[in-house]
C-alpha positions as CSV (number, residue, x, y, z in Angstrom):
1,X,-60.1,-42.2,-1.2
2,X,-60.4,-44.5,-3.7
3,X,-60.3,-48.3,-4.2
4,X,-56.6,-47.9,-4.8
5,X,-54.2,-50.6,-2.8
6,X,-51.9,-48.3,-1.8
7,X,-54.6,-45.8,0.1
8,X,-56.3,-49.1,1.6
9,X,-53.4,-50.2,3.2
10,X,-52.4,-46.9,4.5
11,X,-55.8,-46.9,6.1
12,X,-55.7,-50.0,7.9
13,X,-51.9,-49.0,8.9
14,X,-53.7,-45.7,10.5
15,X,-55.7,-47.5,12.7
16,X,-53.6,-50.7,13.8
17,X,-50.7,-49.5,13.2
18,X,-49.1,-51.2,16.5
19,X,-50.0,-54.5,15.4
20,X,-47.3,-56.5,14.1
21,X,-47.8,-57.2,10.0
22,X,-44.7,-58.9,8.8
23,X,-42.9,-61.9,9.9
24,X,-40.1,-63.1,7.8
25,X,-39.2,-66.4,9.6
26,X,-36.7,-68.1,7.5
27,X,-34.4,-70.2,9.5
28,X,-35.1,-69.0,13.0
29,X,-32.2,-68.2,15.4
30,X,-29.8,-67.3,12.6
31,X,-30.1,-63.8,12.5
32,X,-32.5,-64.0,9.2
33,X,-35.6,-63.5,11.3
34,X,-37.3,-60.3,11.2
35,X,-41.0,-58.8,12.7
36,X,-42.3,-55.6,11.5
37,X,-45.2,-54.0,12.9
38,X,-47.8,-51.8,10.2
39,X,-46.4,-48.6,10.9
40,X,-42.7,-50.0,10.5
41,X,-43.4,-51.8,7.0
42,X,-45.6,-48.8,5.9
43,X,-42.6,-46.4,6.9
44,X,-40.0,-48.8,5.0
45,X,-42.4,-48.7,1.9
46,X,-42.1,-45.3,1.8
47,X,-38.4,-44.9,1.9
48,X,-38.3,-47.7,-1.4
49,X,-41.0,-45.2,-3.0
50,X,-39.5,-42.1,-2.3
51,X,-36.2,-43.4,-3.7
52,X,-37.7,-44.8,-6.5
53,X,-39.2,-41.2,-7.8
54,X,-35.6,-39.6,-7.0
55,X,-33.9,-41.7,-9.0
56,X,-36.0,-41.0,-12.1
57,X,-38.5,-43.6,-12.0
58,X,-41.8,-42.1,-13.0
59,X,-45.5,-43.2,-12.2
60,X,-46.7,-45.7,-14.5
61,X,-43.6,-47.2,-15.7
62,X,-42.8,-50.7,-14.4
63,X,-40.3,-52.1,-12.1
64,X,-40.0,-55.8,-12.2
65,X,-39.7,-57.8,-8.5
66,X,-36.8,-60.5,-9.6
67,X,-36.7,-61.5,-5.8
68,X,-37.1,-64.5,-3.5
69,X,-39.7,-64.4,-0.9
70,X,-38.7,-61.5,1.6
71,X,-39.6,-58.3,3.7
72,X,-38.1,-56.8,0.4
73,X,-40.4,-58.3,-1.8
74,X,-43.6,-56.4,-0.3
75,X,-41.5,-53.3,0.9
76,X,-40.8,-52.9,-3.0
77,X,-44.2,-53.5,-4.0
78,X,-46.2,-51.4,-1.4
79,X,-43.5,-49.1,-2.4
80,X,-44.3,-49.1,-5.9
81,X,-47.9,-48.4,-5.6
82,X,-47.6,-45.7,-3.2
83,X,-45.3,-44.4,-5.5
84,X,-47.6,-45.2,-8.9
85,X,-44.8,-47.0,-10.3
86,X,-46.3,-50.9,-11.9
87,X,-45.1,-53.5,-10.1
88,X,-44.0,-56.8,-12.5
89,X,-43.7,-60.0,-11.3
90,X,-40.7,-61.8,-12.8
91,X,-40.3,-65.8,-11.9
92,X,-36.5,-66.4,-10.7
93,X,-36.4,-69.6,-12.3
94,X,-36.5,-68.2,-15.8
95,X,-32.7,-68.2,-17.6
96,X,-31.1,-65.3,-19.7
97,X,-33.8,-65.9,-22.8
98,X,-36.4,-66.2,-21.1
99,X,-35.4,-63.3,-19.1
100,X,-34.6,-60.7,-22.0
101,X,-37.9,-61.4,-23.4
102,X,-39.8,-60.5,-20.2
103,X,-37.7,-57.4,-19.6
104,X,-38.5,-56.5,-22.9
105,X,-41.6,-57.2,-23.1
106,X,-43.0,-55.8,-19.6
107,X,-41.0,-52.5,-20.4
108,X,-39.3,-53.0,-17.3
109,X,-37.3,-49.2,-16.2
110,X,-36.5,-50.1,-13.2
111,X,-35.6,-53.6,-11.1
112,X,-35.1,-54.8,-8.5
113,X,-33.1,-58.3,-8.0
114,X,-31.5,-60.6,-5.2
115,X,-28.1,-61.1,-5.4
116,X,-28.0,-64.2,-6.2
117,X,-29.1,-63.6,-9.8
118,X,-26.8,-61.2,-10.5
119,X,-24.9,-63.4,-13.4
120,X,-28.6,-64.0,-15.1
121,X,-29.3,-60.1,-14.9
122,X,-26.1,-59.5,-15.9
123,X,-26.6,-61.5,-19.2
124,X,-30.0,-59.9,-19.9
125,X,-28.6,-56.4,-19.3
126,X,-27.1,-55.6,-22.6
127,X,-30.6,-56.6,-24.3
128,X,-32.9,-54.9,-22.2
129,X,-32.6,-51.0,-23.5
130,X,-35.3,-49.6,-21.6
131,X,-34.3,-50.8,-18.0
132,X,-31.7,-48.0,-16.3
133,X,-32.3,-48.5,-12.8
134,X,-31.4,-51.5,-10.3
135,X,-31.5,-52.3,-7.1
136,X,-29.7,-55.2,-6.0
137,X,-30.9,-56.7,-2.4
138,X,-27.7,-58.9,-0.6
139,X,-24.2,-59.1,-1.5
140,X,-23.0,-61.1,-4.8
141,X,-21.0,-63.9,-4.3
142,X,-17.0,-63.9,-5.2
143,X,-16.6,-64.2,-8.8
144,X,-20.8,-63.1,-10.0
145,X,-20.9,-60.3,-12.4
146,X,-21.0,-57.1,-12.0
147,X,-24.4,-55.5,-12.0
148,X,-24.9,-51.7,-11.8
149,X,-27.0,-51.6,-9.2
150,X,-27.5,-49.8,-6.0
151,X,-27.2,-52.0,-3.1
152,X,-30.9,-52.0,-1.2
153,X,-30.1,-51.0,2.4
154,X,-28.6,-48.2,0.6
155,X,-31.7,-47.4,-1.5
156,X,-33.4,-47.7,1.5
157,X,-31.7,-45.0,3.4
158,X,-31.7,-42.8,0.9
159,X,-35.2,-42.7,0.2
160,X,-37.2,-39.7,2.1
161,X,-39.3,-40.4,5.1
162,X,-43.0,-39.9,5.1
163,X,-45.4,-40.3,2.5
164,X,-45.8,-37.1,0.6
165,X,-47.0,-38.8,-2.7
166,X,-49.3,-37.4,-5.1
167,X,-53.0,-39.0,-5.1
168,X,-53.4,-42.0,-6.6
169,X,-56.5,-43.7,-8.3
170,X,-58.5,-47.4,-8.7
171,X,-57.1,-46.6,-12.2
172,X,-54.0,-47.4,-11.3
173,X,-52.5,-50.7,-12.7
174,X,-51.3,-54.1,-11.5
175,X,-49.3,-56.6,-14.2
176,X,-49.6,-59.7,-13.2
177,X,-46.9,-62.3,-15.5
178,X,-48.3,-66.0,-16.4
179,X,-47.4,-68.7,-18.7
180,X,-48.4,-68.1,-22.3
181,X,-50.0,-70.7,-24.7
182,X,-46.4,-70.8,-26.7
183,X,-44.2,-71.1,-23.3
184,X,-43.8,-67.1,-23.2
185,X,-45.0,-65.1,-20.6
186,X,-47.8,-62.6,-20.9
187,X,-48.5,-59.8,-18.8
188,X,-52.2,-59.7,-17.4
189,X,-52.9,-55.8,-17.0
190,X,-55.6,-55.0,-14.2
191,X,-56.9,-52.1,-12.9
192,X,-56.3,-52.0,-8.8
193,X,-60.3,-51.6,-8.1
194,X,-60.8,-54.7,-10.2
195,X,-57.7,-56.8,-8.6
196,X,-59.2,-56.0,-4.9
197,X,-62.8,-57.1,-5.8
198,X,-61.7,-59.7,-8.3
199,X,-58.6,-61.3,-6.3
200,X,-58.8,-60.0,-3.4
201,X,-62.8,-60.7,-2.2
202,X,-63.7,-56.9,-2.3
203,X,-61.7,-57.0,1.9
204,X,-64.2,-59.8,3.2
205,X,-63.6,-63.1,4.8
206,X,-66.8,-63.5,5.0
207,X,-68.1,-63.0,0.9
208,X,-69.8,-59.3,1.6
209,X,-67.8,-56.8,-0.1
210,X,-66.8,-53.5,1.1
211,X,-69.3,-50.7,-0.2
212,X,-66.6,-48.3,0.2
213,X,-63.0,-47.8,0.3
214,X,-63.2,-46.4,4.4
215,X,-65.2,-49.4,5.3
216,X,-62.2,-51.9,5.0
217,X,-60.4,-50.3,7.8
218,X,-63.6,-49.6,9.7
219,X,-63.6,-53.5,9.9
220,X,-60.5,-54.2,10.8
221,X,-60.3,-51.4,14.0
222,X,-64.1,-53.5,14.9
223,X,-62.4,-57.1,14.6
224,X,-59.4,-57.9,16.6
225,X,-56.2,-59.7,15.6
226,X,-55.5,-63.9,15.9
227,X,-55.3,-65.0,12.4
228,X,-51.8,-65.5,10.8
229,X,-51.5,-65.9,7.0
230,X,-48.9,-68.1,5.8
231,X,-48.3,-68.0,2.0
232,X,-45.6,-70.6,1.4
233,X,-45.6,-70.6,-2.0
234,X,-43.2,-68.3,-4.0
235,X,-44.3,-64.1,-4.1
236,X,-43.6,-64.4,-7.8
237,X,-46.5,-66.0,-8.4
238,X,-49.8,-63.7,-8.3
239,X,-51.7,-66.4,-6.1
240,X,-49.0,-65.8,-3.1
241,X,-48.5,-62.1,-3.9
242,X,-52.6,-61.8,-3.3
243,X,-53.1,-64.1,0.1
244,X,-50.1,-61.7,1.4
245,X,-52.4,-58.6,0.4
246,X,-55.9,-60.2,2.1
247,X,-53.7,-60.7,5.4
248,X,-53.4,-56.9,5.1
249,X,-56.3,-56.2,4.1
250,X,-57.6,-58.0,7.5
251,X,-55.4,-56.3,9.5
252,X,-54.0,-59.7,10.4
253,X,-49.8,-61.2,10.4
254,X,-48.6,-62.7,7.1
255,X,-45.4,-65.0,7.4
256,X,-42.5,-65.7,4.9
257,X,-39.9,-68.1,4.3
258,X,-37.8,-67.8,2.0
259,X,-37.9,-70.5,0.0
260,X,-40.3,-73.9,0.9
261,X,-38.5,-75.7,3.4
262,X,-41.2,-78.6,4.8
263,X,-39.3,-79.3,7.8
264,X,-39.2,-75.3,8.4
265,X,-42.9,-74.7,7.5
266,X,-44.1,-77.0,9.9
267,X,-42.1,-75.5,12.6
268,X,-42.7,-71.8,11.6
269,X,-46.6,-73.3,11.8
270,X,-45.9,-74.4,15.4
271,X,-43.6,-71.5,16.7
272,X,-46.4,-68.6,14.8
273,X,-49.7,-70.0,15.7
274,X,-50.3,-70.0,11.7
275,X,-54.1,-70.2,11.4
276,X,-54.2,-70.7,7.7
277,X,-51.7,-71.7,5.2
278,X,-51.5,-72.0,1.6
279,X,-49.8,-74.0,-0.7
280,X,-49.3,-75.6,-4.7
281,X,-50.7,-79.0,-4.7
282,X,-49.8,-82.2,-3.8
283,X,-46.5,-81.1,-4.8
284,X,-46.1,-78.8,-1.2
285,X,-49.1,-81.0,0.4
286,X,-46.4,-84.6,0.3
287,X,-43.6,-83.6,2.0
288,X,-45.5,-82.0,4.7
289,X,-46.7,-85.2,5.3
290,X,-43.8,-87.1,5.3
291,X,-42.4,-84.8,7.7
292,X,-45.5,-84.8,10.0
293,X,-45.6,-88.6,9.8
294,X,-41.9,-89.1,10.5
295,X,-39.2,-86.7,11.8
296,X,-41.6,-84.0,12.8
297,X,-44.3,-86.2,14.1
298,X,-46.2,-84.0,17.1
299,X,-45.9,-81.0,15.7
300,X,-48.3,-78.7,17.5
301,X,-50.7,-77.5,14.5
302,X,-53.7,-76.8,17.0
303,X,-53.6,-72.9,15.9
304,X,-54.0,-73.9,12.2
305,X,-57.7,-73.9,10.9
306,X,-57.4,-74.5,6.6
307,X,-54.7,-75.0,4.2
308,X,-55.7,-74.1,0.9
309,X,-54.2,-74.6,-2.4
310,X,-53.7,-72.7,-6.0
311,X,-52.4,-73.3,-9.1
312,X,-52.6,-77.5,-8.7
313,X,-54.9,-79.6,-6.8
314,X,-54.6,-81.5,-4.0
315,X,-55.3,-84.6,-4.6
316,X,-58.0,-87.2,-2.9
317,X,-55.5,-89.4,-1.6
318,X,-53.1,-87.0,-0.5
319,X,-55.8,-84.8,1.4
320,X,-56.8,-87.8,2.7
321,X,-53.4,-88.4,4.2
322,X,-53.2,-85.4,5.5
323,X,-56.5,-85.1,7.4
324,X,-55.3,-88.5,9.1
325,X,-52.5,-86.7,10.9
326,X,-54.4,-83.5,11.3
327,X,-57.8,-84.2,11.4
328,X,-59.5,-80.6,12.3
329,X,-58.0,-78.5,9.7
330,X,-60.2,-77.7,6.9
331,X,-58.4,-78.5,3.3
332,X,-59.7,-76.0,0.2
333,X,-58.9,-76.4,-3.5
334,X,-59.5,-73.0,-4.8
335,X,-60.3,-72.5,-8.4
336,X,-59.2,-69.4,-10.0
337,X,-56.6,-67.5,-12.2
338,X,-54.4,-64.6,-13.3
339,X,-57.1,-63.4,-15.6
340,X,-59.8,-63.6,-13.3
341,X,-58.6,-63.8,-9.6
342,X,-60.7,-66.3,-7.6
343,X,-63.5,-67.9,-9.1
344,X,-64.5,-70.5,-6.2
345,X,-63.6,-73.3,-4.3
346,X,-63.8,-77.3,-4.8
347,X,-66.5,-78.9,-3.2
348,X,-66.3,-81.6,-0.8
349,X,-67.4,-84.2,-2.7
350,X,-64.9,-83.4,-5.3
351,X,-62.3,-86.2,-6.7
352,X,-61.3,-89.1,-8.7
353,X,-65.2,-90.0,-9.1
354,X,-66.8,-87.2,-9.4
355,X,-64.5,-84.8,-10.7
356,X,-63.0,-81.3,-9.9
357,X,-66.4,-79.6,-8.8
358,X,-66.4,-76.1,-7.9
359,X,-68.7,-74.0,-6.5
360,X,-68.1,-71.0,-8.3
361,X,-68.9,-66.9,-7.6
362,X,-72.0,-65.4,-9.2
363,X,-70.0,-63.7,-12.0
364,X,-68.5,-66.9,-13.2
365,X,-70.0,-68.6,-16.4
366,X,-69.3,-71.6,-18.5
367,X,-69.6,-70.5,-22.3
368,X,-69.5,-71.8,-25.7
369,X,-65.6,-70.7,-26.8
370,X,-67.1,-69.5,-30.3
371,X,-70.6,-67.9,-29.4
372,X,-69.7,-66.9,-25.9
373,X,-73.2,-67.7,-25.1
374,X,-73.7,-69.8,-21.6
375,X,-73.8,-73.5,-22.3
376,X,-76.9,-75.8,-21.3
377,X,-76.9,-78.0,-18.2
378,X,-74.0,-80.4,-18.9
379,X,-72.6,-79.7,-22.2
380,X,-68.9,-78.5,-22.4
381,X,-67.5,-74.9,-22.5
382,X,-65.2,-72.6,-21.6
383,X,-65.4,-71.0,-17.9
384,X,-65.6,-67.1,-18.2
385,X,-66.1,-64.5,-15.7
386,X,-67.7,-61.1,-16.4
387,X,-67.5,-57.7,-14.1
388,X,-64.2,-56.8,-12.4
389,X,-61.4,-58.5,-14.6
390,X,-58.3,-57.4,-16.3
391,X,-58.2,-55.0,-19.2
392,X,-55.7,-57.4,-20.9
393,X,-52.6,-58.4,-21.7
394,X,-49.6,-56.3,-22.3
395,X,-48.2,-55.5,-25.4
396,X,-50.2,-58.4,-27.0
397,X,-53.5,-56.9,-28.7
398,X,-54.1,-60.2,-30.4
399,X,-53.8,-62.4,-27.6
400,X,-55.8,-60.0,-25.4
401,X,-58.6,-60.2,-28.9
402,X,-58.7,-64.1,-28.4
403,X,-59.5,-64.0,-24.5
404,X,-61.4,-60.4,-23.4
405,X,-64.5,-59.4,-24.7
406,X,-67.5,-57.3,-24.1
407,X,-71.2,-58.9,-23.8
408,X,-74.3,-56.8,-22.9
409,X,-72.2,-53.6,-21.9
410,X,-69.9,-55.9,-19.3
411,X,-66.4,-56.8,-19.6
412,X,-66.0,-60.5,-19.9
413,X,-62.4,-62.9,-20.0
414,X,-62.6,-66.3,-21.6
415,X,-60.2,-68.5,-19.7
416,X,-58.5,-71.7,-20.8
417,X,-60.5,-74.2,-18.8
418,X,-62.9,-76.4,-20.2
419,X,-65.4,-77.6,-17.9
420,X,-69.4,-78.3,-17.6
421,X,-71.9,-77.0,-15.3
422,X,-75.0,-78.7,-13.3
423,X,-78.5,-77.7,-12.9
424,X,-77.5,-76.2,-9.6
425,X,-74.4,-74.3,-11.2
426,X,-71.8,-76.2,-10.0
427,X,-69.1,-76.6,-11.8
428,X,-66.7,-79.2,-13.7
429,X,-63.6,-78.5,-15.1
430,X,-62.5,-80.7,-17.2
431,X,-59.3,-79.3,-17.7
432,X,-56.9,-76.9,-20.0
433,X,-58.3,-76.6,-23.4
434,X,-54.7,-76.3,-24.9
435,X,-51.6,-79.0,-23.5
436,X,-50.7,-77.9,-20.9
437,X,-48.9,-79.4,-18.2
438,X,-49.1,-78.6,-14.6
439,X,-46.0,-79.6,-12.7
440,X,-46.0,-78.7,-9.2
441,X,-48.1,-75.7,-10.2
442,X,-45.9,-74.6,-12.8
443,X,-46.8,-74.2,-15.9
444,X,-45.1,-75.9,-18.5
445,X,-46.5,-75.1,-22.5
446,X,-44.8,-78.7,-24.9
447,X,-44.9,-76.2,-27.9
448,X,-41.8,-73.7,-26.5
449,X,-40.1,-77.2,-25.1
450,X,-40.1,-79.1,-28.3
451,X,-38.5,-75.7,-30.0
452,X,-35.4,-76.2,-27.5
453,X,-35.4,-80.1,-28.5
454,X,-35.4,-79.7,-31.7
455,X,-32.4,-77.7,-31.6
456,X,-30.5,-80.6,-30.5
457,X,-28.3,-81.7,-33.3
458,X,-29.5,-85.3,-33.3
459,X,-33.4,-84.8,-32.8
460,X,-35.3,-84.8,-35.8
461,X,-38.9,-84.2,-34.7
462,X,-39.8,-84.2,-30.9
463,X,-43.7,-83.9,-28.8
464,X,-44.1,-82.6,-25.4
465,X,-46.5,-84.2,-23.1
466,X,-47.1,-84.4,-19.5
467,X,-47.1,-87.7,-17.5
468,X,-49.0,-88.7,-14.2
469,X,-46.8,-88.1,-11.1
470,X,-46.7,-89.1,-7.3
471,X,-45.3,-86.0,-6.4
472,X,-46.1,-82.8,-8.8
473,X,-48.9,-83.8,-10.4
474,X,-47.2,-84.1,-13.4
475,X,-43.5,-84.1,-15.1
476,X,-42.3,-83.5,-18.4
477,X,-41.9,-86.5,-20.9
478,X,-40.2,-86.0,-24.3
479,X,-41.8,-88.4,-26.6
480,X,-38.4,-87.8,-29.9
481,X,-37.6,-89.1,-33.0
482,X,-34.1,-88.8,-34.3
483,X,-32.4,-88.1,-37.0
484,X,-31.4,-90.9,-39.3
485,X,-28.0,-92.4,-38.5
486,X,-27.9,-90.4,-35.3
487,X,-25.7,-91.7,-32.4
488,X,-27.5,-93.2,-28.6
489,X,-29.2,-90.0,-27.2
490,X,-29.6,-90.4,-23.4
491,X,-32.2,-88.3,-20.7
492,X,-29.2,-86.5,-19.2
493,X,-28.1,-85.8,-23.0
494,X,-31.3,-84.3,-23.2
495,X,-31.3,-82.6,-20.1
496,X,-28.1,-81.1,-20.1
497,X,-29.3,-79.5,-23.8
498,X,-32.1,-78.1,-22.6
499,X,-30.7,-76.3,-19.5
500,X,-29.7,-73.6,-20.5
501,X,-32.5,-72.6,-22.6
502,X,-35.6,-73.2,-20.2
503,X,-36.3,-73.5,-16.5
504,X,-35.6,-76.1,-14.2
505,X,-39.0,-77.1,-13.8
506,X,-39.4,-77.0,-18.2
507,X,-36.5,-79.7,-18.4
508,X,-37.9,-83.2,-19.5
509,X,-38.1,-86.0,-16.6
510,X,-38.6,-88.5,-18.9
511,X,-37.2,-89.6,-22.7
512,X,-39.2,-92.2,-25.0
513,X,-37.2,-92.9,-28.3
514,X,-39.6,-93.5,-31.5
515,X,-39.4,-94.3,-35.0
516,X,-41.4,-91.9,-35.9
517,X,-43.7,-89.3,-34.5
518,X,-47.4,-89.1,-35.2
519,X,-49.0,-86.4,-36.6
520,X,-52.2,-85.6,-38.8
521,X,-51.7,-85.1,-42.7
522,X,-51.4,-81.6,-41.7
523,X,-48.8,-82.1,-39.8
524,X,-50.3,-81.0,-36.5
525,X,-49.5,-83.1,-33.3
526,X,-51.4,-85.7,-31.7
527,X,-50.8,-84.8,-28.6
528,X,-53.2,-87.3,-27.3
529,X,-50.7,-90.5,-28.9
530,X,-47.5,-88.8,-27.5
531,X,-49.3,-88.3,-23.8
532,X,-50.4,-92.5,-24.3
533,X,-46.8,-93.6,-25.5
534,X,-44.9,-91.7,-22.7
535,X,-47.2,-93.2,-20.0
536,X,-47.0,-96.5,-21.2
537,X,-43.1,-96.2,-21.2
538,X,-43.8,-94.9,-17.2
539,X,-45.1,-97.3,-16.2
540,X,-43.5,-99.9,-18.0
């Protein structure tokens, strides 16, 4: 046995194998509610694999999850690594473009989809030679393309029971997709023994890794059950994927909705005994609140012990809010990444004063971006992190040059965060060293959102930049300069341009008409003018 997902959740299955794993929760009392116990989800993961490998997908290729949150969602991808087929994360916000280009890019063979996209797929499909096998999970509306797919209870059936697959290694891969410094997504290749000790904390709560791959479910037949994982943000995202996997890992429940419903959450929190939820900034943290504070004010959350969030912080004043309606529960900015899994969490004294100040892991460094050389006590870097982290990124040898690299015999990835570090190694980041905005935990990359303004007939030159917001952190201003003798051009002109060429969450929120954009005699943006003009115009 090796330090292979796959293997380590079959052995924690073998010895709790009663205990229930999986509760999909979404709307309660409608029939959508479903409980699966270890052996149950382990037994429908092997049906997914075993059809997977008759149909003619082989190990190693890649099947990409285009799927809401749902017991299909982690059937597939147990599924796929007991099967040593590469599971591909593909965000169902993306349109037709942005779609072909991941397809293409990952190498998808194989996908799986919910019905609901099956006019996007359908789109892609003719552009996407490699992929030849689909799975499609619900029924298409009246009037949606037609997809060649095989419906998934069908799949399902089909596929053998048992496990019967062929061994499996810590070699085997994991592609995780994120946001690339142009807009397109990147593929961040890891090994499976590197993602557990890396993303998932090596199978301990309590910081002590595992020293081998029997002791994980040695603990969890030891420990008893109690603690529910909640991960309410999307599955499509690696963070949510991941906190799914440590509930397992525990031997513990993990909960899903669907999609993030506050008013749901909270009651899913109350009706589940959820001990620890997690979340995307203040984005997910504000309308819990206003729910808790208004329509669903007493709320039993006695059961829940931390809420922790990924991908954006939550802010002072919003934790702060929080904590006054539910005072005992424990609220944890984690710091980490696709390339590097979890580096550490904020400290307590972190905020508007002193900054975002993380505590970070022992293998977590700030650098100087050229030398690679750890910075002195409180000059600015670039945070890496050396041992267990990704080989790379997939299909993109240049990009994977610019951010992986080897130091005294040890694999080392150079993230995108600047940041500072104190005499007792805590750490400041300072923020993204490139522009890029962070809307609801999102990530949003001005250069491929200017591309889609410019194409507007009557936009002449156009800067991206992200603006302060209540709500998600951030939104999307479009600070443009028209073309000469070019008609009015409102924000829903813009809007309605842009939609079908980027996600929902891409669109600008915001328009500022100039005379002229500023650049430098080079001709590169000031991105730093744009950002000032468009706030000023806010909050004007």
């Amino acid at each position: 046995m090796e330090y292979n997902l796959a293997d380590l959740f079959e052995s924690v299955v073998d010895v709790v194998p009663d205990r229930e794993a999986l509760v999909y929760a979404d709307h309660p009392g409608t029939g959508a509610e479903r409980r699966l116990t270890y052996a149950e989800l382990d037994a429908a993961a092997d049906r997914i694999g075993r059809h997977l490998l008759d149909s003619g997908v082989r190990p190693g290729e890649h099947l990409g999850l285009h799927l809401y949150n749902g017991v299909e969602y982690l059937q597939t991808l147990l599924g796929c690594l007991k099967a040593r087929i590469v599971p591909v994360n593909v965000n169902y916000r993306y349109v037709e473009e942005e779609l072909v280009h991941l397809y293409r890019d990952a190498d998808l063979t194989a996908l799986v989809f919910d019905a609901e996209f099956s006019d996007r797929v359908a789109g892609a499909l003719p552009r996407t030679e490699r992929l030849r096998h689909l799975v499609r999970v619900g029924t298409s509306a009246p009037g949606a393309a037609e997809v060649p797919a095989v419906p998934f209870a069908d799949a399902e059936a089909a596929g053998a029971r048992g496990r019967g697959f062929a061994p499996r290694s810590g070699d085997d891969r994991f592609i995780i997709y994120t946001g690339g410094t142009t807009g397109m997504p990147k593929g961040v290749m890891w090994r499976q023994e590197d993602l557990f000790f890396a993303g998932l904390g090596g199978g301990a709560p309590t910081g002590d890794p595992v020293r081998r791959p029997e002791e994980l479910a040695e603990r969890v037949a030891e420990g008893g059950s109690g603690i529910t994982f909640f991960p309410a943000p999307p599955l499509m995202h690696g963070t949510s994927t991941l906190t799914a996997f440590i509930g397992f890992h525990f031997g513990q429940r993990v909960v899903l909705h669907r999609r993030f419903v506050p008013e749901e959450v909270l009651r899913t929190v109350e009706r589940e005994r959820v001990t620890s939820l997690s979340l995307v900034g203040d984005a997910m943290l504000r309308p819990l609140i206003d729910a808790l504070g208004g329509p669903l004010r007493g709320t039993d959350c006695s059961a829940l012990l931390s809420v922790s969030s990924s991908g954006a912080i939550m802010s002072e004043t919003v934790r702060r809010q929080f904590q006054e309606l539910v005072p005992h529960v424990l609220l944890l900015n984690n710091f980490g990444s696709s390339e590097s899994g979890f580096n550490g969490t904020a400290t307590e004294d972190a905020g508007a004063e002193r900054g975002f100040r993380v505590r970070v892991n022992s293998r977590t460094r700030v650098v100087d971006p050229v030398t690679r050389a750890p910075v002195a006590v409180g000059e600015a870097g670039r945070v890496a992190q050396c041992g267990h982290v990704p080989l790379g990124y997939y299909n993109d040898a240049v990009k994977t040059a610019e951010t992986f690299f080897e130091r005294d015999g040890e694999r080392w990835v150079l993230l995108g965060d600047m940041a500072t570090v104190d005499e007792e190694g805590v750490v400041t980041v300072l923020g993204r060293g490139s522009q890029c905005i962070n809307t609801g935990g999102e990530k949003v990359y001005p250069e491929e959102v200017e591309q889609a303004l410019k194409a507007h007939p009557e936009v002449y030159d156009a800067l991206v930049a992200g603006v302060p917001d209540a709500r998600w952190g951030h939104h999307v201003a479009a600070v443009v300069q028209l073309r000469e003798g070019a008609g009015p051009l409102t924000l829903q002109d813009v809007q309605q341009h842009c939609r079908s060429r980027l996600a929902g969450y891409k669109i600008p929120r915001q328009l500022v008409l100039t005379g002229e954009i500023r650049r430098s005699p080079s001709g590169k943006a000031d991105y730093r003018w744009a950002r000032e003009v468009a706030v000023a115009a806010a909050d004007g």
